[in-house]
One Martini backbone bead per residue (centre of mass of N, CA, C, O) as a GRO file, in nm:
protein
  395
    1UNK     BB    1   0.097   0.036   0.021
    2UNK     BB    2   0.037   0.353  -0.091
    3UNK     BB    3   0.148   0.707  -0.141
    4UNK     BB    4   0.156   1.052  -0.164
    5UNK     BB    5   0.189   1.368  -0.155
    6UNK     BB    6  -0.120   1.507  -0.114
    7UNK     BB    7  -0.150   1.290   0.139
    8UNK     BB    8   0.053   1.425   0.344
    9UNK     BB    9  -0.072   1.728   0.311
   10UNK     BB   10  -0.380   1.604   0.429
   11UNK     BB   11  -0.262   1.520   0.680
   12UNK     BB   12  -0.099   1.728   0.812
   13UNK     BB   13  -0.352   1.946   0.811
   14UNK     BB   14  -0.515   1.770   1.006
   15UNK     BB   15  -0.323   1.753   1.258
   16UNK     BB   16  -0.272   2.101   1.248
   17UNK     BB   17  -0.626   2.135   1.307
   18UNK     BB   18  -0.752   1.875   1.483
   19UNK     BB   19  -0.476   1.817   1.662
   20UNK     BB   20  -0.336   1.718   1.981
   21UNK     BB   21  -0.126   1.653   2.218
   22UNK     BB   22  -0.091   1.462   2.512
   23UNK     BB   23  -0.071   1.458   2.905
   24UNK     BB   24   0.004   1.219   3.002
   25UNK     BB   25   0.188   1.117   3.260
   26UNK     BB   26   0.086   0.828   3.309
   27UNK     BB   27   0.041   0.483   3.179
   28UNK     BB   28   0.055   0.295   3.379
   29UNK     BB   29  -0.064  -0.090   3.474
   30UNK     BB   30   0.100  -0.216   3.716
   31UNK     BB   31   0.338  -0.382   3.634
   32UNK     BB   32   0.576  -0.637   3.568
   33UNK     BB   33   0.853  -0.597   3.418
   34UNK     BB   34   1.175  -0.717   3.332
   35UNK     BB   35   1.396  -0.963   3.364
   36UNK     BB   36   1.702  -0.905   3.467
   37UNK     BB   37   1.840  -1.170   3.535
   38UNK     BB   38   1.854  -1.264   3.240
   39UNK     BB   39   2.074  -1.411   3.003
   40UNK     BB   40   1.963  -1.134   2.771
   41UNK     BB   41   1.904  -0.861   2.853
   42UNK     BB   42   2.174  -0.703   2.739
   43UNK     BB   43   2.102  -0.752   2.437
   44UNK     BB   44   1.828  -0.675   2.403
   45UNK     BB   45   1.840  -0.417   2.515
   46UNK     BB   46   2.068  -0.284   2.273
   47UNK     BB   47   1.860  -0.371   2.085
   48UNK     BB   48   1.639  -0.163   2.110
   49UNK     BB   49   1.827   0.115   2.135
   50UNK     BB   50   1.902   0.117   1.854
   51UNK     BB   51   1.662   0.192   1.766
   52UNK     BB   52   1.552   0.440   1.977
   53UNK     BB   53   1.847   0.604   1.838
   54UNK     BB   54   1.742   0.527   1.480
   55UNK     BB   55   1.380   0.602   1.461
   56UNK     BB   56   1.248   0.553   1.697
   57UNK     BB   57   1.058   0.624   1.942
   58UNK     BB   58   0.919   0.311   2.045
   59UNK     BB   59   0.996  -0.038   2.175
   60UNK     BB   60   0.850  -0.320   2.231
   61UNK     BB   61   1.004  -0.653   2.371
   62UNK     BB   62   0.901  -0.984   2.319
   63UNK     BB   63   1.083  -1.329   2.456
   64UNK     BB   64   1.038  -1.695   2.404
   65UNK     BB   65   1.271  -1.912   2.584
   66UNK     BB   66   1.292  -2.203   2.658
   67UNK     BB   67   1.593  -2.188   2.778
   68UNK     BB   68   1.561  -1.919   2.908
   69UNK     BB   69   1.314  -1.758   2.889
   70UNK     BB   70   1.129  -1.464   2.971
   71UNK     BB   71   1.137  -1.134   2.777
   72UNK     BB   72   1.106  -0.764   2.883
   73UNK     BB   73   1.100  -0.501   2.694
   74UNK     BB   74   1.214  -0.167   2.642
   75UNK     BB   75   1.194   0.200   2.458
   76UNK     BB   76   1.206   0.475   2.478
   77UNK     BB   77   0.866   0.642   2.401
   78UNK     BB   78   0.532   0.726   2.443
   79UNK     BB   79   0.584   0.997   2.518
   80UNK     BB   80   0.752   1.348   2.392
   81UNK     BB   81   0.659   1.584   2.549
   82UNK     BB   82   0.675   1.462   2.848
   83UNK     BB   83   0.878   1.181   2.891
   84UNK     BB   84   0.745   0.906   2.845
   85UNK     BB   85   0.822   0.564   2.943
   86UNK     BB   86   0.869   0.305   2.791
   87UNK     BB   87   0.683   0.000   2.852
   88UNK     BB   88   0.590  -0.342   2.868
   89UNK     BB   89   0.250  -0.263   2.955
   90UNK     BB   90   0.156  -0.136   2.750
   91UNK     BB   91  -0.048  -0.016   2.440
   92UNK     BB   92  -0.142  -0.150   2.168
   93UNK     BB   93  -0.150  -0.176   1.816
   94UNK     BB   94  -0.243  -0.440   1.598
   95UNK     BB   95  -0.382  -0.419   1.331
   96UNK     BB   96  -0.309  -0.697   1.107
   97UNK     BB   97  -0.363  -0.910   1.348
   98UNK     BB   98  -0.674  -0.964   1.335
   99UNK     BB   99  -0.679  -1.187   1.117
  100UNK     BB  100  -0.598  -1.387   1.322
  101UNK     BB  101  -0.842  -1.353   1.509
  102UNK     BB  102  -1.081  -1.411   1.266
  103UNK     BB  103  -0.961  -1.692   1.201
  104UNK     BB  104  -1.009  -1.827   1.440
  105UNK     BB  105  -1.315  -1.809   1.463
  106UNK     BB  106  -1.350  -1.983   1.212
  107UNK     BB  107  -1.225  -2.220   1.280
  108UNK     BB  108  -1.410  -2.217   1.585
  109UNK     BB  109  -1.665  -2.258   1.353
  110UNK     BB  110  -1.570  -2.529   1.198
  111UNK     BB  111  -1.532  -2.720   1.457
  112UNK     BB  112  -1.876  -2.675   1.485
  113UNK     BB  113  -2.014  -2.695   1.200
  114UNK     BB  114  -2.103  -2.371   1.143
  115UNK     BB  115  -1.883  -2.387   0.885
  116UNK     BB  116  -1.756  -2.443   0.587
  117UNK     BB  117  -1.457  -2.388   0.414
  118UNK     BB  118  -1.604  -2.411   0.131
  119UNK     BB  119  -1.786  -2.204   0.143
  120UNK     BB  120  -1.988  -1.971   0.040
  121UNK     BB  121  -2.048  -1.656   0.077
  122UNK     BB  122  -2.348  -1.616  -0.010
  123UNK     BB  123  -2.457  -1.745   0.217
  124UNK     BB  124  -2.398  -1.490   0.441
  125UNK     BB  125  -2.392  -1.286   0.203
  126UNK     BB  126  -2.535  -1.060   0.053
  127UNK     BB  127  -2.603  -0.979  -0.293
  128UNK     BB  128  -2.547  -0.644  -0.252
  129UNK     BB  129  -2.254  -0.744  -0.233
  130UNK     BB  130  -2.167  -0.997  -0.414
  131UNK     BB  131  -2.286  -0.844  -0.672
  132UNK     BB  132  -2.013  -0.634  -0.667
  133UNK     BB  133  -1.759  -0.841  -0.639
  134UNK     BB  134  -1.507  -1.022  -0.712
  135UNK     BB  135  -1.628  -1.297  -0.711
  136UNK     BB  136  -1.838  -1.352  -0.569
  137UNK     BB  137  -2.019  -1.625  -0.664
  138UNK     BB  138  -1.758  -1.809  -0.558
  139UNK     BB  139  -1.617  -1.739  -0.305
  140UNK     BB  140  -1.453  -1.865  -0.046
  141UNK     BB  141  -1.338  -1.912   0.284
  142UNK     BB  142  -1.061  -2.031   0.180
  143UNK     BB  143  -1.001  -1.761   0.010
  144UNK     BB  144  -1.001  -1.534   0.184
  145UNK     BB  145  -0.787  -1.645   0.419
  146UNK     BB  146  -0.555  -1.661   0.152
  147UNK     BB  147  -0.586  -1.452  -0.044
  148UNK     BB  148  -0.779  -1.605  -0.330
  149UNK     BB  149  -0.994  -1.389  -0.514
  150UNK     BB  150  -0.952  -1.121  -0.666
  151UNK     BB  151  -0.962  -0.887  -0.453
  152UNK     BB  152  -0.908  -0.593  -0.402
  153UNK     BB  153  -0.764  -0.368  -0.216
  154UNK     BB  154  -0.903  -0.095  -0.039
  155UNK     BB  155  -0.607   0.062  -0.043
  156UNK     BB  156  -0.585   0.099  -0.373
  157UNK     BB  157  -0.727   0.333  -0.378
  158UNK     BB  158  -0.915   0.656  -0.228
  159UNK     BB  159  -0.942   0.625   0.059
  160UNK     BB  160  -0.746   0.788   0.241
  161UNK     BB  161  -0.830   1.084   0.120
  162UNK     BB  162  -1.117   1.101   0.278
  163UNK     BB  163  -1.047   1.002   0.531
  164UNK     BB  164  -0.845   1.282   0.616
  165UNK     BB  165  -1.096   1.468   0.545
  166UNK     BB  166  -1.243   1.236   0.789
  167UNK     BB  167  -1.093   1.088   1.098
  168UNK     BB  168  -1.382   1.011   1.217
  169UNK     BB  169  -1.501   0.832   1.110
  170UNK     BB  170  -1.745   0.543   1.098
  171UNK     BB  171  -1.754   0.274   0.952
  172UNK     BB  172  -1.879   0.021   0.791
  173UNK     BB  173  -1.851  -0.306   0.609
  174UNK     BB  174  -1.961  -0.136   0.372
  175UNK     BB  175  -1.834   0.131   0.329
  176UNK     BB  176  -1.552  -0.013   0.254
  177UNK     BB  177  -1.633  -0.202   0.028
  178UNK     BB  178  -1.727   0.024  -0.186
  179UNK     BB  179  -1.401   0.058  -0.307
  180UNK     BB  180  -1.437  -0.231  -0.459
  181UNK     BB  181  -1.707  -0.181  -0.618
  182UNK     BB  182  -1.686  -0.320  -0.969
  183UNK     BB  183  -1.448  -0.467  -0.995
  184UNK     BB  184  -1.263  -0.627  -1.121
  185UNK     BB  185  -1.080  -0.887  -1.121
  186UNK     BB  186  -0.731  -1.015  -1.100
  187UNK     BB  187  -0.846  -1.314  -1.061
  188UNK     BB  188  -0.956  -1.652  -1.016
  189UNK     BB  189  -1.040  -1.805  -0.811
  190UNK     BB  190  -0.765  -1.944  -0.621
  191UNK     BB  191  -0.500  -1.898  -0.849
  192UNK     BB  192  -0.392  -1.660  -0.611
  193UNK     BB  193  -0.205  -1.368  -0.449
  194UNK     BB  194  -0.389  -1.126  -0.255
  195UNK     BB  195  -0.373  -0.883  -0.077
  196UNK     BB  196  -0.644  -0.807   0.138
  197UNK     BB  197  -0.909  -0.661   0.347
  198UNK     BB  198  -1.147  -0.737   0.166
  199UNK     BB  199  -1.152  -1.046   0.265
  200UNK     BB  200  -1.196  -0.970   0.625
  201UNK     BB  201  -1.443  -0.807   0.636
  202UNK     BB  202  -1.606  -1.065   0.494
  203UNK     BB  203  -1.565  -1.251   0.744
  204UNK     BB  204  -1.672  -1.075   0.961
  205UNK     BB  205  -1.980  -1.101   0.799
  206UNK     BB  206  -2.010  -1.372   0.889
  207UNK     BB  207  -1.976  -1.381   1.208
  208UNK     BB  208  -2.228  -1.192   1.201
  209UNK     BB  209  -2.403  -1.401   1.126
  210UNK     BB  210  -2.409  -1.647   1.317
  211UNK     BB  211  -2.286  -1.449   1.585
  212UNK     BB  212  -2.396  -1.121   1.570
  213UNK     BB  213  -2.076  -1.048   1.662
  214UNK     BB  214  -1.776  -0.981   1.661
  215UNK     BB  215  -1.675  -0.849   1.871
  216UNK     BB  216  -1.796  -1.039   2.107
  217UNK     BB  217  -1.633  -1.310   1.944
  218UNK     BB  218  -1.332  -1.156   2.058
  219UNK     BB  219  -1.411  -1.121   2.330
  220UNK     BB  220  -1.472  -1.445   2.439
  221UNK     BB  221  -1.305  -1.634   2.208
  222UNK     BB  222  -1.038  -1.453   2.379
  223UNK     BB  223  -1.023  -1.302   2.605
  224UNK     BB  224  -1.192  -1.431   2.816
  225UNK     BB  225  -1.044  -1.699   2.779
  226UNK     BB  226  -0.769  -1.633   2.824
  227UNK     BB  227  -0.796  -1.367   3.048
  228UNK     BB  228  -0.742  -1.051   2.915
  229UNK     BB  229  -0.673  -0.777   3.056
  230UNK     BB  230  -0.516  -0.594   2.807
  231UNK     BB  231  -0.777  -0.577   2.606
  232UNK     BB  232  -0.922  -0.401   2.288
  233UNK     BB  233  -1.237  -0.284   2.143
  234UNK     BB  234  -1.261  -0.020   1.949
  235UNK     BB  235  -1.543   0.188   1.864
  236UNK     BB  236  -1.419   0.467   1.958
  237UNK     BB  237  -1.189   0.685   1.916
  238UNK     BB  238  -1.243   0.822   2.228
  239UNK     BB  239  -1.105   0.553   2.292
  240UNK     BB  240  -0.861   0.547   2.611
  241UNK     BB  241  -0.694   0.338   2.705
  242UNK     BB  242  -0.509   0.239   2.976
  243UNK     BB  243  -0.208   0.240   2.830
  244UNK     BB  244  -0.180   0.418   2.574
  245UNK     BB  245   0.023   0.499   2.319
  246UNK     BB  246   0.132   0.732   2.125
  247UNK     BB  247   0.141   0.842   1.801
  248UNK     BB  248   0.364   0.837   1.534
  249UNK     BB  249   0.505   1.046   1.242
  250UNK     BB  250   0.702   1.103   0.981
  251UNK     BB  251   0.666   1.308   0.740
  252UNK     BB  252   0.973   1.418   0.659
  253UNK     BB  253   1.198   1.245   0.701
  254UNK     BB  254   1.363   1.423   0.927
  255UNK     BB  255   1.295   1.359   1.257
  256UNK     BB  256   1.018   1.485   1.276
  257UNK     BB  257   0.741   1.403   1.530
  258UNK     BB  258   0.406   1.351   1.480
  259UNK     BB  259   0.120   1.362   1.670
  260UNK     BB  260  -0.179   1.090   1.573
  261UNK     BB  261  -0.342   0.944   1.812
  262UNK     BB  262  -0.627   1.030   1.690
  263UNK     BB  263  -0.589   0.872   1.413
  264UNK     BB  264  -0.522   0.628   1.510
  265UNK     BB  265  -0.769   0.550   1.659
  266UNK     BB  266  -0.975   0.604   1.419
  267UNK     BB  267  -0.859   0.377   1.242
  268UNK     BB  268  -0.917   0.167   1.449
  269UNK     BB  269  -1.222   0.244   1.501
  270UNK     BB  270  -1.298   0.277   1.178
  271UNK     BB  271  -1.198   0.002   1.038
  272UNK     BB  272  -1.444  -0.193   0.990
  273UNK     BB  273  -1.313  -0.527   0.922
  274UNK     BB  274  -1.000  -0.465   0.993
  275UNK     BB  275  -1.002  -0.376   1.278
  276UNK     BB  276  -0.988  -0.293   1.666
  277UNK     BB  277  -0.704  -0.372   1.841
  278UNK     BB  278  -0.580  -0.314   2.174
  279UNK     BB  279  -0.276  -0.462   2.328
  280UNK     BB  280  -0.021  -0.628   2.536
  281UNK     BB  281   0.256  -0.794   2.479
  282UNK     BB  282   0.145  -1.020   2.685
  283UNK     BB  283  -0.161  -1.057   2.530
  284UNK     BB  284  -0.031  -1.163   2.282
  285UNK     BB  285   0.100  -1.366   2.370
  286UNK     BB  286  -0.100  -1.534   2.449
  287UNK     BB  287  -0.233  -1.560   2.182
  288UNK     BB  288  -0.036  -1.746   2.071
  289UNK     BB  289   0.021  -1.989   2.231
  290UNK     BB  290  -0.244  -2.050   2.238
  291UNK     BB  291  -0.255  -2.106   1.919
  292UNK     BB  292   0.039  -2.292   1.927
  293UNK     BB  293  -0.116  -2.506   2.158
  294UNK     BB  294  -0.460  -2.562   2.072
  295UNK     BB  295  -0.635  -2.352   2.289
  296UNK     BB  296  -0.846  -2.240   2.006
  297UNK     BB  297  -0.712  -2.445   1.820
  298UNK     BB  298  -0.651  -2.768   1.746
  299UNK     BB  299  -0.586  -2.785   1.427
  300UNK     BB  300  -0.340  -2.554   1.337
  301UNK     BB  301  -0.239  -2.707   1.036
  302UNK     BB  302  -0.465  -2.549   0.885
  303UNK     BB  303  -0.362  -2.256   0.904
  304UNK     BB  304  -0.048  -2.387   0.777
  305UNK     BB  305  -0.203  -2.332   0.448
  306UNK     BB  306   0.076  -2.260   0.287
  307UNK     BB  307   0.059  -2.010   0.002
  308UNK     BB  308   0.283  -1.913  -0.226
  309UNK     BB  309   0.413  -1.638  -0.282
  310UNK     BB  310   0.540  -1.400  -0.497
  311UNK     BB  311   0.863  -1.363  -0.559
  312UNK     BB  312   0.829  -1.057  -0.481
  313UNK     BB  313   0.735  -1.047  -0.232
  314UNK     BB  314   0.960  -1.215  -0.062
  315UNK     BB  315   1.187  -0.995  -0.144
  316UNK     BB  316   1.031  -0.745  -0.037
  317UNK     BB  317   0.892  -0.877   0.260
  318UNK     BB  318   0.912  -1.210   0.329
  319UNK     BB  319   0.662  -1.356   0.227
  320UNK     BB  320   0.627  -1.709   0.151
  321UNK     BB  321   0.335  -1.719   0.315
  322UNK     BB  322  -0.040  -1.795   0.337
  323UNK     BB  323  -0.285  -1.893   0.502
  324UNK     BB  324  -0.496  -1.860   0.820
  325UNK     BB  325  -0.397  -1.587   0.908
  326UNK     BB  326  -0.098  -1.633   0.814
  327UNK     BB  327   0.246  -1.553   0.811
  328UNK     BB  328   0.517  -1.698   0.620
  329UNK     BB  329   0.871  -1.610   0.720
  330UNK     BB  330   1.135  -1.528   0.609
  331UNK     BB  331   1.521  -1.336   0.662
  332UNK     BB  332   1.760  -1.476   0.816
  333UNK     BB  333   1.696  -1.831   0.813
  334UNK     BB  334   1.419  -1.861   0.914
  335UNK     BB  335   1.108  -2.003   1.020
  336UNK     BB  336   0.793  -1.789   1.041
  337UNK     BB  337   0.496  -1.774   1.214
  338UNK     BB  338   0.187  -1.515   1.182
  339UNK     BB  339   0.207  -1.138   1.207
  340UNK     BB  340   0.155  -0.831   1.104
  341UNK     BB  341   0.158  -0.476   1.163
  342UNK     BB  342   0.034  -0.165   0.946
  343UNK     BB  343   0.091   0.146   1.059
  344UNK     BB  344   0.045   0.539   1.083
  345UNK     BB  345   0.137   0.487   1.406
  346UNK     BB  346   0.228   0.176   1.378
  347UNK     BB  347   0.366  -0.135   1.489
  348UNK     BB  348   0.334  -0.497   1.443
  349UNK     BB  349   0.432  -0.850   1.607
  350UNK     BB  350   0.433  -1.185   1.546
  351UNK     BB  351   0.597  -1.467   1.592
  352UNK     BB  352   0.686  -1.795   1.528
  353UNK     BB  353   0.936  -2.068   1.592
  354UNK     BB  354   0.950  -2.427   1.513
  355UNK     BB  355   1.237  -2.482   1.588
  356UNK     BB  356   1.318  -2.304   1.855
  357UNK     BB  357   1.089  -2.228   2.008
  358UNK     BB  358   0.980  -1.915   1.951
  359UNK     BB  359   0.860  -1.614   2.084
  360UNK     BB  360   0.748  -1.275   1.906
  361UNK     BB  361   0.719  -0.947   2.051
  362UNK     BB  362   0.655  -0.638   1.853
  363UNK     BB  363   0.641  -0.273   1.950
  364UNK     BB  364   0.579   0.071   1.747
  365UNK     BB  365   0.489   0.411   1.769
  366UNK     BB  366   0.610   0.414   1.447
  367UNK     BB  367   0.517   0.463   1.125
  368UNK     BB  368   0.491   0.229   0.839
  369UNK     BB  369   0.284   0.288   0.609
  370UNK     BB  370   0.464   0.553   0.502
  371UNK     BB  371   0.716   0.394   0.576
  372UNK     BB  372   0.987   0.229   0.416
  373UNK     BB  373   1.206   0.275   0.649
  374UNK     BB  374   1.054   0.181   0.895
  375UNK     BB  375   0.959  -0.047   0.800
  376UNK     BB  376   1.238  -0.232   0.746
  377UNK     BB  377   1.339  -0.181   1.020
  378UNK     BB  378   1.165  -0.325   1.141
  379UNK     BB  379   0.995  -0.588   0.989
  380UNK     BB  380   1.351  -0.680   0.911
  381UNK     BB  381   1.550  -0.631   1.095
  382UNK     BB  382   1.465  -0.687   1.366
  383UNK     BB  383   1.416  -0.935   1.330
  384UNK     BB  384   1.685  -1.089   1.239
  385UNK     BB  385   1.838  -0.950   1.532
  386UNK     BB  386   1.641  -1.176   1.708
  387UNK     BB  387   1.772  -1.403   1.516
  388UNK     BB  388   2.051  -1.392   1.642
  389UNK     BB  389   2.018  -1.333   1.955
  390UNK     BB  390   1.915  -1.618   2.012
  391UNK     BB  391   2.171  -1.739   1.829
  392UNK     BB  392   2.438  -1.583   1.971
  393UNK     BB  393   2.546  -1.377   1.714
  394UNK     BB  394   2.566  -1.170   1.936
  395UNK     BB  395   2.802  -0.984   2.115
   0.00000   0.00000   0.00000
């Protein structure tokens, strides 16, 4: 997804006309901070402060290690006007890996015999959705969860523009939706692979067919189950759970970050069937873990039904293959799987290593949607060095 300069100059006037930066003095939310004594503390602290002294606001990252155990570390600022010092159990945008949630919510309507993965869309979405969408009448569940529709990403549109000139506004999955309506197909379902969000909003509306709200089945289904004590489905702009740090974006790429968090709020909470979920590192990691040890979903093995991605994406992101909902990565020479989330005030990180046992989450306040060089710096540089340092290869 790219911007262009017309799209930088009406968030900048935007920001400067009708948002002012938080000025809460701490953000705590009473926990445990990260284990001194853990026998790699030294090696990650001096790793995420290299991030957020070479143009990261902030950044928290967990490692959960057989060998090791678990380490939580902080760098950087949660706020930069007043100086407040990034900790390990603030809250994050978790962006695109609502889709890991949404997948797996699918997958536990699969296994209740509630839907089947076959099933074509039409069955549960109205026809004056599916017969705007490309090849909506053949699409099934399992092109959706796969990005194997042919149906174009919403934000390849001119989506963008009319948001940020209206960036409280607050979508539903049919206006959403209407930014893909009458396009051409990419290509015949099921045949190959493009990212789109708008394969993920019609999930959503499969859940709320079924389940009645996809909100209600992401708070029961995974926060309530797991007791996910830091974690939020944000529903309207204005709102700001305790702990959430805020978002920055270098708007002129010259290091000077300017405060977006109520647009990023915005994004959040208005992108609906795309979006909506704000929650701590360690509750990130509890949802992973529990989904890669079977405990939300029985037989994950059907979610890693990884489809290989074109060589251009392998090579310039990195994603060599997308599941249900999961993305499978190489960057340093171990595959991982997991999701990225990329955002326009921040970035977030998921993934486990099924050869090392490693699970990995880290979130920046510092956004990469629109920063080619952000975006590399974190979803590339940094995933590589935690897998150097996992393998004691950084000295």
């Amino acid at each position: 997804m790219k911007t262009n300069n017309l799209l930088q100059l009406i968030l900048g006037v935007c920001i400067i006309l009708f948002f002012s930066c938080s000025d809460e003095d701490d953000l705590s939310t009473d926990k445990i901070n990260c284990n001194a004594e853990h026998p790699k503390n030294t090696v990650y602290q001096d790793l995420i402060n290299n991030y957020t002294q070479s143009g990261s606001v902030g950044l928290a990252l967990l490692i959960a290690d057989p060998e090791d155990g678990l380490w939580m570390g902080s760098s950087g600022y949660a706020n930069l006007k007043n100086k407040i010092k990034m900790k390990p159990d603030y809250l994050h945008h978790t962006a695109s890996i609502y889709k890991t949630f949404i997948a797996t919510i699918i997958m536990q309507l699969v296994e209740e015999n509630k839907i089947d993965i076959n099933d074509k869309l039409k069955k549960y979405v109205d026809s004056d959705i599916t017969n705007r969408i490309a090849n909506g009448s053949d699409i099934s569940i399992k092109n959706l969860l796969q990005h194997r529709t042919g149906v174009r990403d919403i934000f390849e549109n001119d989506f963008f523009e009319g948001f940020f000139m209206n960036p409280t506004k607050q979508y539903t999955i049919k206006e959403l939706l209407e930014y893909v309506y009458d396009e051409g197909p990419l290509f015949e379902e099921g045949t190959e692979y493009h990212y789109s969000d708008a394969n993920y909003s019609l999930l959503t509306l499969v859940i709320d067919k079924v389940e009645g709200s996809h909100i209600n089945s992401i708070r029961t289904r995974i926060f309530k189950k797991l007791d996910l004590q830091d974690s939020y489905f944000l529903e309207q702009y204005s709102q700001e759970p305790i702990g959430l740090v805020d978002s920055y974006w270098d708007i002129e790429n010259n290091g000077s970050f300017e405060n977006i968090s109520e647009i990023q709020n915005a994004v959040t909470s208005g992108l609906r069937g795309s979006d909506g979920v704000v929650m701590s590192t360690y509750d990130l990691y509890l949802f992973m873990r529990a989904l890669v040890k079977g405990s939300l979903v029985k037989d994950i093995s059907s979610m890693k039904d990884f489809i290989a991605t074109p060589t251009e994406i392998q090579e310039q992101e990195g994603v060599k293959g997308y599941g249900y909902g999961l993305m499978q990565l190489n960057l340093g020479g171990k595959d991982w799987y997991g999701h990225l989330g990329n955002h326009v005030g921040s970035g977030a990180i998921m993934l486990y290593n099924q050869e090392t046992v490693v699970l990995c989450i880290a979130f920046q306040n510092t956004g990469t949607f629109f920063s080619e060089e952000s975006k590399a710096k974190f979803f590339y540089h940094l995933i590589r060095d935690v897998e150097s340092a996992v393998l004691n290869e950084i000295k």
